[in-house]
C-alpha positions as CSV (number, residue, x, y, z in Angstrom):
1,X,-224.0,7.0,-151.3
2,X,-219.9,6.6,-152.5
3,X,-219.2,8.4,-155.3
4,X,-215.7,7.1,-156.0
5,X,-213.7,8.8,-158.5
6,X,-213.3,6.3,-161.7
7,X,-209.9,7.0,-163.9
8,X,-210.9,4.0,-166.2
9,X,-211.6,4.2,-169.8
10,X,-215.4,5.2,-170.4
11,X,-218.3,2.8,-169.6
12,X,-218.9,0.0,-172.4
13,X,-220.9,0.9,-175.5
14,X,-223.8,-2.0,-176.3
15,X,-224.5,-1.4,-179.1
16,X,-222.1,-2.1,-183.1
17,X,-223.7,1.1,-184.4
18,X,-220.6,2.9,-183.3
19,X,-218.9,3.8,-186.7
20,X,-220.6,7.0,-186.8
21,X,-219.5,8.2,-183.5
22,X,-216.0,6.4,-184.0
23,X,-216.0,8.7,-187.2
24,X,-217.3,11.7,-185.6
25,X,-214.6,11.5,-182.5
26,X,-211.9,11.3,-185.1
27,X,-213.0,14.3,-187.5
28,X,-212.8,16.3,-183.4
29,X,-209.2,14.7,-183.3
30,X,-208.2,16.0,-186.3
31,X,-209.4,19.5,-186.5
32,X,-208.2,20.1,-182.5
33,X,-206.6,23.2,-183.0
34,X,-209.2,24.6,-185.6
35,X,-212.3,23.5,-183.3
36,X,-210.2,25.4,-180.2
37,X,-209.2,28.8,-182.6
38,X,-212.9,28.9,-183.3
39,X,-214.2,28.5,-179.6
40,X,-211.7,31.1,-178.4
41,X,-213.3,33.6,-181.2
42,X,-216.5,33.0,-179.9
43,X,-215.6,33.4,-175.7
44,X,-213.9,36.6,-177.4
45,X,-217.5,38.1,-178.3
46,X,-219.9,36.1,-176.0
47,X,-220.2,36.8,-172.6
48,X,-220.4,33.1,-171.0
49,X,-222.8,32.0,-167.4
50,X,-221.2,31.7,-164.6
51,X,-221.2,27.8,-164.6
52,X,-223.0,25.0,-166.6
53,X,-224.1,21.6,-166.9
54,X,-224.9,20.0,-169.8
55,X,-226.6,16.3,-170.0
56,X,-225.4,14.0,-173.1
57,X,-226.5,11.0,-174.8
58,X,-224.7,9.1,-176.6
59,X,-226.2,6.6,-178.8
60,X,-223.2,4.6,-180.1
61,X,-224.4,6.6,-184.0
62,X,-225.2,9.8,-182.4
63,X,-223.8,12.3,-179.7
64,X,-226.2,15.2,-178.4
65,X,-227.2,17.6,-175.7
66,X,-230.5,16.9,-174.6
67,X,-230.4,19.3,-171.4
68,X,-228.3,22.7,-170.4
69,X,-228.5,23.8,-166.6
70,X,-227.6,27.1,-165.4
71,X,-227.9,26.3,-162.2
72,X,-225.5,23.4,-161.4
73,X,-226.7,21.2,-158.0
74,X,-223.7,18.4,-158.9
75,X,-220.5,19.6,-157.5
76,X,-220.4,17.3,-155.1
77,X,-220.1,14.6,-157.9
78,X,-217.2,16.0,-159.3
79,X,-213.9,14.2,-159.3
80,X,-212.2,15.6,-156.0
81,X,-208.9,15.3,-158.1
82,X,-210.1,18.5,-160.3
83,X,-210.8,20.7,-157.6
84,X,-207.7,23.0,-158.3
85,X,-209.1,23.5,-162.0
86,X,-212.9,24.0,-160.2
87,X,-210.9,26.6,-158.0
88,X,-209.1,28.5,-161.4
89,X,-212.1,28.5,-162.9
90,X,-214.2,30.2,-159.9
91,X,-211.7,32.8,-159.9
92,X,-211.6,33.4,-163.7
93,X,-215.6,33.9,-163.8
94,X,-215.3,36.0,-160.3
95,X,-212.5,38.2,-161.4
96,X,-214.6,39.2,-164.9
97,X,-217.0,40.1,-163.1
98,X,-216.0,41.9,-160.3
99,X,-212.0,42.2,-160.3
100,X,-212.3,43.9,-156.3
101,X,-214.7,40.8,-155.0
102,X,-213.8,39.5,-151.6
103,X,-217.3,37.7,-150.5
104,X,-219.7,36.2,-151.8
105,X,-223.2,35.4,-151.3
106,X,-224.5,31.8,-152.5
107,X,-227.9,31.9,-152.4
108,X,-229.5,28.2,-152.4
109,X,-232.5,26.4,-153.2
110,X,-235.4,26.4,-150.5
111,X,-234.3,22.4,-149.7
112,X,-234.4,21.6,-146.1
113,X,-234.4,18.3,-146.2
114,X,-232.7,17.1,-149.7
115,X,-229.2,16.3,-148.5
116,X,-227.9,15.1,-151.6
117,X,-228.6,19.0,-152.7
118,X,-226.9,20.3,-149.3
119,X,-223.9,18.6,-150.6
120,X,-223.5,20.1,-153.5
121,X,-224.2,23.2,-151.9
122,X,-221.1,22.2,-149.2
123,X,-218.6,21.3,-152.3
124,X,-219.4,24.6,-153.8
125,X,-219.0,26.7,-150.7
126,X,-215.8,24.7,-150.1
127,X,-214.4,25.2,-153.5
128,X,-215.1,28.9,-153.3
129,X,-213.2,29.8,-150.1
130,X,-210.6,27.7,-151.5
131,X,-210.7,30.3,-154.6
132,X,-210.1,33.0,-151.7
133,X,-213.7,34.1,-150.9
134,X,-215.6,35.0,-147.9
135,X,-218.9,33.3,-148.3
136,X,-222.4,33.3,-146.8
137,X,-225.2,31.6,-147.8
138,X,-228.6,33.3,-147.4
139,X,-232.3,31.9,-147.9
140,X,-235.3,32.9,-149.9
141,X,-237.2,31.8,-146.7
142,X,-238.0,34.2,-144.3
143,X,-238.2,34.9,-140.5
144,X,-236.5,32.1,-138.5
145,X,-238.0,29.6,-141.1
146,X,-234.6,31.1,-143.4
147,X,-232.3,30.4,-140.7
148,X,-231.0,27.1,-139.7
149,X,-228.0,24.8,-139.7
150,X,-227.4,21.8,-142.3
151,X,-225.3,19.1,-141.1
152,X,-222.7,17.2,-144.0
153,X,-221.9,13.7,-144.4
154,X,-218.2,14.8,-143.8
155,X,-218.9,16.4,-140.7
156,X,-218.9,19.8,-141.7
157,X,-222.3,22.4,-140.9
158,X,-223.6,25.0,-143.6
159,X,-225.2,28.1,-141.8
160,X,-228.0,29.6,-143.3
161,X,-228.9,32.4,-142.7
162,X,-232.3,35.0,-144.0
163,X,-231.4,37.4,-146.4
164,X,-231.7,41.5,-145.8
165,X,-231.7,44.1,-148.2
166,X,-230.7,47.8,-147.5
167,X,-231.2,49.8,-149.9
168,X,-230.0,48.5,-153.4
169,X,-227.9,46.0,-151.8
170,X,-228.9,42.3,-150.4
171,X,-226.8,40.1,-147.7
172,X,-227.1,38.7,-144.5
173,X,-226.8,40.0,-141.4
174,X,-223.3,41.6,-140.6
175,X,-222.1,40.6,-144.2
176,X,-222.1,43.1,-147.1
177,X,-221.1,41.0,-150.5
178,X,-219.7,41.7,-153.4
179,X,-221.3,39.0,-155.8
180,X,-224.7,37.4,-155.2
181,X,-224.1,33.7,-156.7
182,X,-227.0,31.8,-157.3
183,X,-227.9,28.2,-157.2
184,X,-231.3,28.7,-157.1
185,X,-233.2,28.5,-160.8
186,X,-236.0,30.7,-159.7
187,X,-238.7,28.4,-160.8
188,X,-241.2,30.7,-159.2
189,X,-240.5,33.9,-160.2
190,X,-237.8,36.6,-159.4
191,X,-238.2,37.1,-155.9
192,X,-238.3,41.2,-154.9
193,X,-235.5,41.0,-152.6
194,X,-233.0,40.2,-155.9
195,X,-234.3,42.7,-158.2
196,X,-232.9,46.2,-158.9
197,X,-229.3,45.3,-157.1
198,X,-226.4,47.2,-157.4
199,X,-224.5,44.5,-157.0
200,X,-224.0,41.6,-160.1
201,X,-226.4,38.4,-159.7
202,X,-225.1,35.2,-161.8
203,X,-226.8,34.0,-163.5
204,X,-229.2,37.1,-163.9
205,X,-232.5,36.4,-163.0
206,X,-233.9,36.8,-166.5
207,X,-231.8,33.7,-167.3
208,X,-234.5,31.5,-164.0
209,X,-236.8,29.0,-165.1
210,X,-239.6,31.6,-164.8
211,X,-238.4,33.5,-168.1
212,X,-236.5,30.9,-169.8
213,X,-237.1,28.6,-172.4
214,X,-235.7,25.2,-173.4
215,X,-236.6,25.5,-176.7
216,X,-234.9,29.0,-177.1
217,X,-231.4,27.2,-176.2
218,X,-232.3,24.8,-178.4
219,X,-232.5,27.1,-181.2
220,X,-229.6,28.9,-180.9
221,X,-227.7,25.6,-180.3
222,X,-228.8,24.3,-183.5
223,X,-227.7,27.8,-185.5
224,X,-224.4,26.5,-184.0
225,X,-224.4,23.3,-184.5
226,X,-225.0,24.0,-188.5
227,X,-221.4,26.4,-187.6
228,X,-219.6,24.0,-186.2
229,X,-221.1,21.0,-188.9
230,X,-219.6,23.3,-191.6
231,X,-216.6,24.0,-190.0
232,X,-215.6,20.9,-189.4
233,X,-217.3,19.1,-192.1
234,X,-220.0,16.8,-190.3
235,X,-223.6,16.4,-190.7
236,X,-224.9,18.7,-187.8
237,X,-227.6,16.1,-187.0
238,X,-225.1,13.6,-185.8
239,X,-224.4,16.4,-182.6
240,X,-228.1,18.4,-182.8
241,X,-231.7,16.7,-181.6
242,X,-234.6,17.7,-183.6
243,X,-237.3,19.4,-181.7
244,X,-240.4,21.4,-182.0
245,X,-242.4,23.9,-179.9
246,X,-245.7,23.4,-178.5
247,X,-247.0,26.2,-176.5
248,X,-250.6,26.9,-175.2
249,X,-251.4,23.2,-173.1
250,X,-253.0,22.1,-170.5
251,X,-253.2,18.7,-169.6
252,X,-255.5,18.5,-167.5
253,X,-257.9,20.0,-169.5
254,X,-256.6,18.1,-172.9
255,X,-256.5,21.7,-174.3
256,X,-253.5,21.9,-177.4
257,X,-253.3,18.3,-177.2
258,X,-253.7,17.8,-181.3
259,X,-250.9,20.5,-181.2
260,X,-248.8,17.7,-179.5
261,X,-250.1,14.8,-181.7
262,X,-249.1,16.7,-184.7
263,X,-245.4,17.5,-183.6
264,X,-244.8,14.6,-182.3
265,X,-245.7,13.0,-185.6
266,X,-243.1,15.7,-186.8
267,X,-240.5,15.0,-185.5
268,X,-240.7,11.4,-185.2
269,X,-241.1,11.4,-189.1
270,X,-238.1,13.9,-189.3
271,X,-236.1,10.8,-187.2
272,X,-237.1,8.4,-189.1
273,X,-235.9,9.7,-192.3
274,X,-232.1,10.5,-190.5
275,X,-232.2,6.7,-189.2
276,X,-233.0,5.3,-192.6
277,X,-230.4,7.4,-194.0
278,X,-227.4,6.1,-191.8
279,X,-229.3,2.7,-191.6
280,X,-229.7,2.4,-188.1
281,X,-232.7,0.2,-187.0
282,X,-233.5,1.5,-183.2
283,X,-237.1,2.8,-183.3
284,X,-237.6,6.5,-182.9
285,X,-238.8,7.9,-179.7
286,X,-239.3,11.3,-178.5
287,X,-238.9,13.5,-175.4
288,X,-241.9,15.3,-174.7
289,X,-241.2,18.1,-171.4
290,X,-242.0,20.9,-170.1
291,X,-240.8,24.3,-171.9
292,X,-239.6,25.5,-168.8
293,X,-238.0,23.5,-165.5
294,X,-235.9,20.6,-163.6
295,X,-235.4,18.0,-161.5
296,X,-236.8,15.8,-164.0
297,X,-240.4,16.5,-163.7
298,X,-243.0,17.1,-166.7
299,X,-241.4,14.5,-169.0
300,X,-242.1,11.5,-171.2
301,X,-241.1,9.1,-173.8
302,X,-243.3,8.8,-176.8
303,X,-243.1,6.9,-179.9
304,X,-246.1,7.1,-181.3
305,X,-248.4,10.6,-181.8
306,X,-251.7,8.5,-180.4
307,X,-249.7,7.9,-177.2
308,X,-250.3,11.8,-176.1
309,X,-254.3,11.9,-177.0
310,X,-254.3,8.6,-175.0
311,X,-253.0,9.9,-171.5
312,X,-254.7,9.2,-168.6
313,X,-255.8,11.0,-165.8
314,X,-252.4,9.9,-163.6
315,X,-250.3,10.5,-166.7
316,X,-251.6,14.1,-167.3
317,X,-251.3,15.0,-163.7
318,X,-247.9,14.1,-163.9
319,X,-246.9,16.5,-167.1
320,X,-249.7,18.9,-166.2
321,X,-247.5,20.4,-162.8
322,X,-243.7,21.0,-162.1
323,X,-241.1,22.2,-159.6
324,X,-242.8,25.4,-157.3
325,X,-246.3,23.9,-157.9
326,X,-246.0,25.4,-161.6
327,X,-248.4,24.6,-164.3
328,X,-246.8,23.5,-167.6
329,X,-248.1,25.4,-170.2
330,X,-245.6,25.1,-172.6
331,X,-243.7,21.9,-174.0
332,X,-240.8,20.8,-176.2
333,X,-241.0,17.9,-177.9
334,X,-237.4,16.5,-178.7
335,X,-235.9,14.2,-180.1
336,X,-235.4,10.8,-177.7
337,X,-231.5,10.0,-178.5
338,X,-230.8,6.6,-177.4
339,X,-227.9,6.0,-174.0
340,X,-226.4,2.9,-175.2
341,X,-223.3,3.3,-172.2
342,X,-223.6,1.2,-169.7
343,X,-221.8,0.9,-166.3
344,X,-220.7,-1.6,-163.7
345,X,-221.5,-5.3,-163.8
346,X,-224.9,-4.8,-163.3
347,X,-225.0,-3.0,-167.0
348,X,-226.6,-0.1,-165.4
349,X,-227.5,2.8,-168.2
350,X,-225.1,5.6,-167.7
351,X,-225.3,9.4,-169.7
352,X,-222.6,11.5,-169.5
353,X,-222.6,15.2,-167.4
354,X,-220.2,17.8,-168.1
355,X,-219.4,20.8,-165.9
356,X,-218.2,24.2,-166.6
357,X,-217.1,27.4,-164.9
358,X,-216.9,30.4,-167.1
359,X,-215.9,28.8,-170.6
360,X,-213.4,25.8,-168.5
361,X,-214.5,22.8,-168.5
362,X,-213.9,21.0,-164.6
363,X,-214.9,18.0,-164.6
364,X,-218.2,15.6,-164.7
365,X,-219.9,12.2,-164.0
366,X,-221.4,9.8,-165.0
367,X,-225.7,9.7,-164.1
368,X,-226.2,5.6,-163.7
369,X,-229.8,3.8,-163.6
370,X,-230.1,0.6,-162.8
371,X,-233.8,0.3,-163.5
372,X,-234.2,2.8,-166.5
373,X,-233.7,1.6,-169.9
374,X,-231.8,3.2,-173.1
375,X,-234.6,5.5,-174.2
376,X,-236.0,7.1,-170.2
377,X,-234.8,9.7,-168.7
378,X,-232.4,8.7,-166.2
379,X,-232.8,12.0,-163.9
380,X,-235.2,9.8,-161.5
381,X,-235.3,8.5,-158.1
382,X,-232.6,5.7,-158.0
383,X,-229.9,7.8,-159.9
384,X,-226.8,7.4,-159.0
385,X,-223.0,9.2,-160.2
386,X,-219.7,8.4,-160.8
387,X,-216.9,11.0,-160.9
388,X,-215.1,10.6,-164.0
389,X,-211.5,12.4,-164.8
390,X,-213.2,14.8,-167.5
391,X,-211.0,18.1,-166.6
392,X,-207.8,16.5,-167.7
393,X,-208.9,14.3,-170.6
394,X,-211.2,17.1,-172.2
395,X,-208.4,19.8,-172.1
396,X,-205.3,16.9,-173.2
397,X,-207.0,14.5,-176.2
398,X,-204.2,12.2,-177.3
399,X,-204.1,11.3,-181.2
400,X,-202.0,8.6,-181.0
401,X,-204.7,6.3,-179.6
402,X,-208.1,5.0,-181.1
403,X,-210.5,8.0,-181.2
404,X,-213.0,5.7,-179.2
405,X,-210.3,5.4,-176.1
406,X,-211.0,7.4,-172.5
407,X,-208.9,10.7,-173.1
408,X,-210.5,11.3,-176.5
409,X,-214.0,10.8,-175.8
410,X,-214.3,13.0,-172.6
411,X,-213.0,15.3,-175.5
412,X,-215.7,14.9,-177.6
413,X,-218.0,15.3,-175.1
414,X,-216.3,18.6,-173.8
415,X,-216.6,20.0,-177.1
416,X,-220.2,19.0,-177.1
417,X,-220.6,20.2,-173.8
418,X,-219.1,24.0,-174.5
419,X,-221.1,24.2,-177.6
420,X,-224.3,23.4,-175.4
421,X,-222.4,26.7,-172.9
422,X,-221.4,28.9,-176.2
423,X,-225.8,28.5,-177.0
424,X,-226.3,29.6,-173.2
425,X,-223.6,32.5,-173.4
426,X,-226.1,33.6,-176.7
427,X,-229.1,33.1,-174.6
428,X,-227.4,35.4,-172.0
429,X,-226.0,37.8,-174.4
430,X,-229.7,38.0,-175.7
431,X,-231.0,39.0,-171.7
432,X,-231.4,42.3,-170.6
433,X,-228.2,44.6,-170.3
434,X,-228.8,45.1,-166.4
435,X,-229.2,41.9,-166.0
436,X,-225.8,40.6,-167.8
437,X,-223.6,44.0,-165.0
């Protein structure tokens, strides 16, 4: 698949509901330096993950997070031109937490045969020893089923390798690190071989999919979102999806599913009343997914509360079980926010993805779908990304052009996008204190 870097300005927006966001991009322009004063406070007091990816919508009236990784599987997407800000970056977030570190162990997820995850797994390694780091990468897998070799499309080999653990330490054979680094979101648990370490794991395992909760970034994204509404003087919903929290489910046994009906009745209603109030006329939809997870598994769009106590049987056994074999128990229902970019001649439906190391923002794509419409999610088979100059136009917004033109909305995004990192830095701040060494 090419993944050519695109400097243009951003992909067209279809839709004339775009005074709201026009208006929104331009209150970002002219508070700048007040927006940056108050995001340096905050890095000053909140310890921040090591890197983050945060997936926007942007609905033309509206501009949201709907979804905050902590376990980034994109850098291969990125914009090759950025690498040298990817590369400062890596060293910032190294250097904080262990000034002496020399190598590093990447530890990746159990894919053997998901190439498009390999090469993110390549770009990071390579980004990495650029940065000035020894690195190994060691598997979860054990025995000779945790050590093989995974060839690149650019002609380079990863070696992986089982991992070992002496004592409190964990590496690979003949390689002692000084970091554990992992790209691996743990959807199964903590595995023994990480636990107890004397050396630091990022992200800390608490922060895995076993132990953590969407609708917990959620809320304290939407404490800051009602910050930064005040601060700058916008209505917080225009930047924050309403949601609810529905735990205790099982599909397969329709156990909880009134719970669901109700919420999603809830929110929808809570929707409805913000669209009538800015007079937009889409329909409202919801998101309804799984508490806890990726890869774009356990989720739906609703828009009506008789659509959940109507699933059937192939529909259930699709939300009922996630990444690992996991059962979903647990579910957010969010607010659907409308994609109304589109890319390409072929229109396709495009949402914004911005990356972070430490508090930097390095760069991002575009996820395009040529066969999903405005209100799906678009992390499906057929996505596909385009590498867009976000590093340079997020840190360098230029006033003196319409608040709608390239440089200026990769900033609004970035400022969406490290609000979305300042709720995970909260959610990390909140883990245990061994887990944040």
């Amino acid at each position: 698949m090419d993944f050519e870097p695109m400097h243009q300005a951003v992909p067209h927006l279809t839709t004339a509901l775009t005074g709201p966001l026009l208006a929104l991009e331009e209150r970002f322009l002219q508070n700048e330096t007040l927006i940056e004063q108050w995001f340096h406070e905050k890095w000053l007091s909140t310890p921040v993950p090591f890197y983050t990816s945060v997936d926007l919508r942007n609905a033309g009236f509206k501009l949201a997070p709907v979804d905050t990784n902590l376990f980034p599987a994109g850098f291969n997407n990125l914009n090759p031109a950025f690498h040298p800000l990817c590369v400062q970056a890596l060293q910032a977030a190294v250097e904080r937490l262990c000034p002496q570190a020399s190598r590093i162990l990447l530890v990746p997820e159990n894919h053997t045969r998901n190439t498009f995850y390999w090469e993110n797994v390549g770009a990071l390694v390579m980004l990495l020893e650029r940065a000035g780091y020894r690195v190994r990468v060691g598997s979860l897998m054990t025995g000779e089923a945790g050590r093989y070799d995974m060839a690149l499309a650019n002609g380079r080999t990863i070696a992986v390798e089982p991992l070992t653990r002496a004592g409190d330490r964990v590496g690979v054979a003949g390689f002692n690190p000084c970091l554990v680094l992992l790209n691996n979101d743990l959807s199964a648990g903590p595995p023994d071989i990480l636990q107890n370490l004397a050396q630091p794991v990022m992200p800390p395992l608490s922060l895995g999919w076993w132990n953590r909760l969407k609708s917990q970034h959620f809320t304290e994204y939407q404490t800051l979102a009602a910050e930064f509404g005040a601060l700058t003087g916008i209505d917080p919903w225009l930047i924050d999806p309403i949601f609810r929290r529905c735990g205790c489910i099982d599909f397969q046994k329709r156990d909880g599913e009134e719970c669901l009906a109700q919420k999603v009745d809830e929110v929808l209603r809570l929707v409805g009343e913000k669209y009538r109030e800015y007079g937009i006329t889409q329909e409202p939809f919801v998101i309804v997914k799984a508490d806890a997870g990726t890869y774009g598994m356990g989720i739906m769009t609703v828009r009506h509360a008789d659509e959940v106590r109507q699933l059937n049987r192939k529909q259930r056994n699709k939300m009922a079980v996630i990444k690992e074999g996991q059962t979903v128990q647990e579910v957010m229902v969010q607010e659907g926010v409308y994609t109304f970019e589109t890319l390409g001649p072929d229109q396709a439906v495009a949402e914004p993805v911005v990356y972070m190391v430490d508090r930097f923002v390095v760069g991002g794509f575009y996820r395009v779908h040529t066969t999903r419409g405005t209100d799906e999610n678009l992390n499906a088979p057929g996505m596909q990304f385009r590498s867009l100059a976000f590093a340079e136009s997020c840190a360098n917004p230029d006033g003196r052009q319409a608040p709608d033109a390239g440089p200026n909305r990769f900033y609004a995004y970035g400022v969406i996008g490290r609000l979305a990192l300042l709720a995970a830095a909260r959610e990390l701040q909140s883990a245990p204190k061994e887990a944040r060494s």
